[in-house]
PATI-595108 format. One record per residue (C-alpha): x, y, z. Coordinates in steps of 0.02 Angstrom, whole numbers, padded with zeros to 5 digits, always signed. Layout:
REM PATI-595108
XYZ;...
REM end
This chain:
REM PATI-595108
-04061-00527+03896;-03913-00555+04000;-03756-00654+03922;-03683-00772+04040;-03501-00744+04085;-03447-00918+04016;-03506-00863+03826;-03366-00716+03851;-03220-00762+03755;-03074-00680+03678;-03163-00615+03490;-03301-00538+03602;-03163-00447+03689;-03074-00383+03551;-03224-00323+03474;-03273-00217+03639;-03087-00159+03625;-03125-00099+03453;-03272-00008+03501;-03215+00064+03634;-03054+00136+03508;-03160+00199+03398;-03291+00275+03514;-03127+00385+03568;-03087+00412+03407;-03265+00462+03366;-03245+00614+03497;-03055+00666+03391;-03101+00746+03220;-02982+00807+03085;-03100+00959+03045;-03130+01000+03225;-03081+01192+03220;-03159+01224+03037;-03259+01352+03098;-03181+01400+03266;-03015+01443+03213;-03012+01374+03029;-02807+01441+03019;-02746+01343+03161;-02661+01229+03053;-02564+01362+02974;-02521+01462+03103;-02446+01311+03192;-02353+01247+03034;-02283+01445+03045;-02227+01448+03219;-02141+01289+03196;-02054+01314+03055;-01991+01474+03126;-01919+01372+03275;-01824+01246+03165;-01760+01375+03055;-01683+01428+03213;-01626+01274+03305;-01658+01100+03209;-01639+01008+03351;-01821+01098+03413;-01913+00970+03285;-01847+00828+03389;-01880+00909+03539;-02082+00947+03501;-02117+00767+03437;-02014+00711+03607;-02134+00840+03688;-02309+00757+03615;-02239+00586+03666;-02211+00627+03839;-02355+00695+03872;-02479+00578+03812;-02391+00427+03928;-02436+00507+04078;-02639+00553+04111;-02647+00546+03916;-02633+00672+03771;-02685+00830+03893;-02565+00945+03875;-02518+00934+04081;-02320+00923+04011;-02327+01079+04003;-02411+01133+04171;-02263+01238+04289;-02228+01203+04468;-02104+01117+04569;-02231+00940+04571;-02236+00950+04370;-02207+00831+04272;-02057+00931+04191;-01968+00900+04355;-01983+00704+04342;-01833+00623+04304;-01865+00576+04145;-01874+00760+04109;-01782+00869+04224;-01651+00978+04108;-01714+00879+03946;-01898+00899+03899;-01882+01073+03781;-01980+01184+03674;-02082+01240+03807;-02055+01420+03736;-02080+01366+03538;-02273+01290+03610;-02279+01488+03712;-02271+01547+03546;-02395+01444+03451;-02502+01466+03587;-02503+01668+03589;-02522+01653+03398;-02656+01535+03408;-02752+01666+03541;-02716+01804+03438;-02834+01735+03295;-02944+01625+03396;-02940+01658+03577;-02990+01538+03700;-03033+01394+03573;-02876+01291+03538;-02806+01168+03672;-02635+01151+03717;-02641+00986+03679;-02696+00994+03519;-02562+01134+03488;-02428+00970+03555;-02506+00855+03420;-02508+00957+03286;-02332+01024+03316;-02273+00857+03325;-02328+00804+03168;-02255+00977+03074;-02089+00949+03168;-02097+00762+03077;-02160+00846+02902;-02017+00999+02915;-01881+00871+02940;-01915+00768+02792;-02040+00641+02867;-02218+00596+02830;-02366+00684+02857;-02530+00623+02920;-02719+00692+02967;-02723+00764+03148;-02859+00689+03256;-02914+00865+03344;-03039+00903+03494;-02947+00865+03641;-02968+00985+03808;-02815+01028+03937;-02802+00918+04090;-02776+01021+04255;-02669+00929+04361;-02500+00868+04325;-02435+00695+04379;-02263+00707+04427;-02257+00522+04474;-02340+00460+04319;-02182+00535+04218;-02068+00431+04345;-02134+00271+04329;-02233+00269+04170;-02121+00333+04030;-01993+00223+03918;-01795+00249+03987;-01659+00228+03904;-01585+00112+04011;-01762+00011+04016;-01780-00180+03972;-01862-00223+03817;-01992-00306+03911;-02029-00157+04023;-02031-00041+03875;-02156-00158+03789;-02273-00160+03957;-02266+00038+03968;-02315+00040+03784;-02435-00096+03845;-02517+00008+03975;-02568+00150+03856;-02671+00032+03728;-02478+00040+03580;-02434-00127+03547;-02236-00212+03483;-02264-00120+03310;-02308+00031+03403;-02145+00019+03490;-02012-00019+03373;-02108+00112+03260;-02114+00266+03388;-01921+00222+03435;-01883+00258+03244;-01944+00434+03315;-01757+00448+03343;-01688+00483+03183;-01680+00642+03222;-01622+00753+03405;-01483+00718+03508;-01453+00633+03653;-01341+00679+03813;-01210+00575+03876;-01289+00530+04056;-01418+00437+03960;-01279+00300+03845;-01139+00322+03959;-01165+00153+04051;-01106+00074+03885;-00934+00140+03861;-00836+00082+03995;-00879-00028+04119;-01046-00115+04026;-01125-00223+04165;-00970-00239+04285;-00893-00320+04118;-00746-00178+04126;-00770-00141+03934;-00901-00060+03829;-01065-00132+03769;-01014-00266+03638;-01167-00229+03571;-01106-00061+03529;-00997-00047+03361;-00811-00017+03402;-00780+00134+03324;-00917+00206+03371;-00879+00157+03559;-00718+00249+03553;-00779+00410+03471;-00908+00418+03616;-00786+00374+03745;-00659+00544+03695;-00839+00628+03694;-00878+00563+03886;-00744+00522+03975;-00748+00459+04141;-00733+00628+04196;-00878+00724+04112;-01037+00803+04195;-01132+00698+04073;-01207+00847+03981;-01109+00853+03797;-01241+00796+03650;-01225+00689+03493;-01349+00624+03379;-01459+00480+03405;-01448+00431+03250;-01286+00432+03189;-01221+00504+03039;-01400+00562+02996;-01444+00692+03140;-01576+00828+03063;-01686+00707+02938;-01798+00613+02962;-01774+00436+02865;-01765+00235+02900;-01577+00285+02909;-01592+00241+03129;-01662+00060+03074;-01498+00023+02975;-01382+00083+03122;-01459-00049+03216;-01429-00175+03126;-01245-00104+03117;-01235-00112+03310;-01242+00096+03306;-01390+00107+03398;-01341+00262+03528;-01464+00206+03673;-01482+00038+03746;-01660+00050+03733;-01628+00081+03561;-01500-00067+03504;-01599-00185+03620;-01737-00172+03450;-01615-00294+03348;-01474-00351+03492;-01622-00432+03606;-01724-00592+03612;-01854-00530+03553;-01873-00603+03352;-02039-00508+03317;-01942-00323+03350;-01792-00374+03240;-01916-00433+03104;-01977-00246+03117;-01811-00175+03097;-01746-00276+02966;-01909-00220+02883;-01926-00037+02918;-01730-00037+02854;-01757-00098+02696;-01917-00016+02688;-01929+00199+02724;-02109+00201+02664;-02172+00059+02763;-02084+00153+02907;-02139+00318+02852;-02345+00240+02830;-02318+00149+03001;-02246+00279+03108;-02398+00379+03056;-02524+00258+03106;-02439+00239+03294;-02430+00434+03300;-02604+00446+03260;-02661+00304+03406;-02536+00381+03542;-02617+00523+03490;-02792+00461+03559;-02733+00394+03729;-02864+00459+03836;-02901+00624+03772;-02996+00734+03877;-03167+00778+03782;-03337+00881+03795;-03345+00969+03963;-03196+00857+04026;-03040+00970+04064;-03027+01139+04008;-02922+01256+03859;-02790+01341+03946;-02752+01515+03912;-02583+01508+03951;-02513+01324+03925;-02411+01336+04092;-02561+01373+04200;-02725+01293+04241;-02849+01434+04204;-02912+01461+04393;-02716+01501+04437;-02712+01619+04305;-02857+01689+04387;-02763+01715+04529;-02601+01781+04448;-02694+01902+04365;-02791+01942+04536;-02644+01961+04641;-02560+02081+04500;-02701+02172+04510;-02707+02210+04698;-02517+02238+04703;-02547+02398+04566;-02677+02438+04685;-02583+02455+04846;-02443+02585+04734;
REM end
């Protein structure tokens, strides 16, 4: 029997929404390579740890990895496709998306034990969440099963992921247009207590804010002046510093309480607590006061960012080599082969 349109209304909605989330979810398991590559877990955790024992900063750079990827065509791994019409050449990512050698790694670890079974974007999720756990954050159960996607969507990354120099309101419609609502948002930004950010992406605030002539007044003066001998005028916009201030490598509620001490480094960080917006400031003042409340909701938005649009089934493909659709490869390898041929 056919419902008429008019009995529609917005609980009937919702509950399609639901079922639709957790038919998704449904296709994600935590036990997905139990008997496929039971050790995937560990040799991830492995690979990653070896990478922040090395460089820190990586752990920020992995999670920043995951997140990137699953804005654009979802959690399918096509951040880490090559080629001048990548998404690694979008703005948003040209010289600052890293650890494209750390997932190499994993990946050629993974094959070794298991070849052919484990997707790169899995490999993303997982090391996101161990680059979280290694710097002091929580952990949570991996939703696994996802296939590679194998095209990349260069324009996607322009115009679809969060800027730093972004209005609140656009950054809530981005995380809008991928299912993560305000909580998701304020959550995910606490993502930033740990990494660094370069000048070029804060440097709008230190001198001339707006046309105003003077620095961001929603930018703590002493701060303001440290980051003005840091970037001067003069810079190419490339030197680093923390994002979260006076707490760069661990991963705490320690970001929330620089907000609400105007030593937010981004604007699209500060804007959390120094906009209109009541609801996000609510969430700062809480996650501030509160690590595990942060710590248990940062968790849950990882785990739904983690199930935008997954690839599943026959749907996309596991790359052998995380740079390369599997029919290039093909190719490669093809090519090699005649050129040792013709010597």
């Amino acid at each position: 029997m056919k419902m008429p349109i008019s009995s529609f209304n917005g609980r009937s909605v919702l509950v399609i929404s639901l079922m639709l989330f957790t038919a998704v979810r449904s296709q994600l398991t935590t036990d997905y390579y139990s008997t496929t590559c039971p050790r995937v877990l560990q040799i991830v955790r492995s690979e990653v740890q070896k990478a922040i024992k090395v460089e820190m900063r990586m752990a920020a750079s992995l999670l920043r990895l995951h997140f990137h990827d699953c804005f654009v065509n979802g959690c399918d791994g096509s951040v880490l496709l090559d080629g001048s019409d990548g998404e690694k050449f979008a703005f948003p990512n040209l010289n600052s998306a890293r650890g494209f050698e750390v997932v190499d790694n994993i990946k050629t670890a993974v094959e070794s034990r298991c070849s052919g079974v484990v997707s790169c974007a899995d490999i993303l999720a997982i090391a996101a969440r161990d680059s979280v756990v290694l710097s002091g954050g929580p952990s949570w159960k991996v939703l696994l099963g996802r296939r590679d996607g194998t095209v990349a969507n260069q324009t996607g990354a322009n115009n679809g992921l969060p800027a730093p120099f972004d209005s609140l309101s656009s950054i809530i419609s981005k995380f809008s247009d991928v299912g993560l609502n305000l909580t998701d948002v304020v959550s995910l930004s606490g993502g930033h207590t740990i990494g660094l950010a370069k000048c070029a992406t804060f440097s709008d605030r230190l001198f001339n804010f707006s046309g105003t002539g003077a620095p961001d007044p929603t930018m703590e003066s002493t701060m303001a002046s440290d980051l003005q001998n840091l970037c001067p005028l003069t810079s190419d916009g490339n030197a680093t510093t923390a994002l979260d201030r006076n707490s760069t490598d661990l991963f705490d509620n320690h970001y929330f309480q620089n907000l609400i001490n105007n030593k937010g480094l981004l604007s699209s960080d500060q804007i959390l607590f120094s906009g209109d917006d009541e609801e996000t400031k609510a969430l700062v003042r809480s996650f501030s006061s509160n690590q595990r409340l942060f710590f248990d909701t940062f968790a849950e938005s990882m785990i739904k960012m983690g199930n935008i649009s997954p690839l599943t089934g026959s749907n996309g493909e596991i790359r052998n080599n995380c740079r390369v659709v599997n029919s290039n490869l093909l190719k490669i390898s093809a090519w090699q082969t005649h050129q040792v041929e013709l010597f």
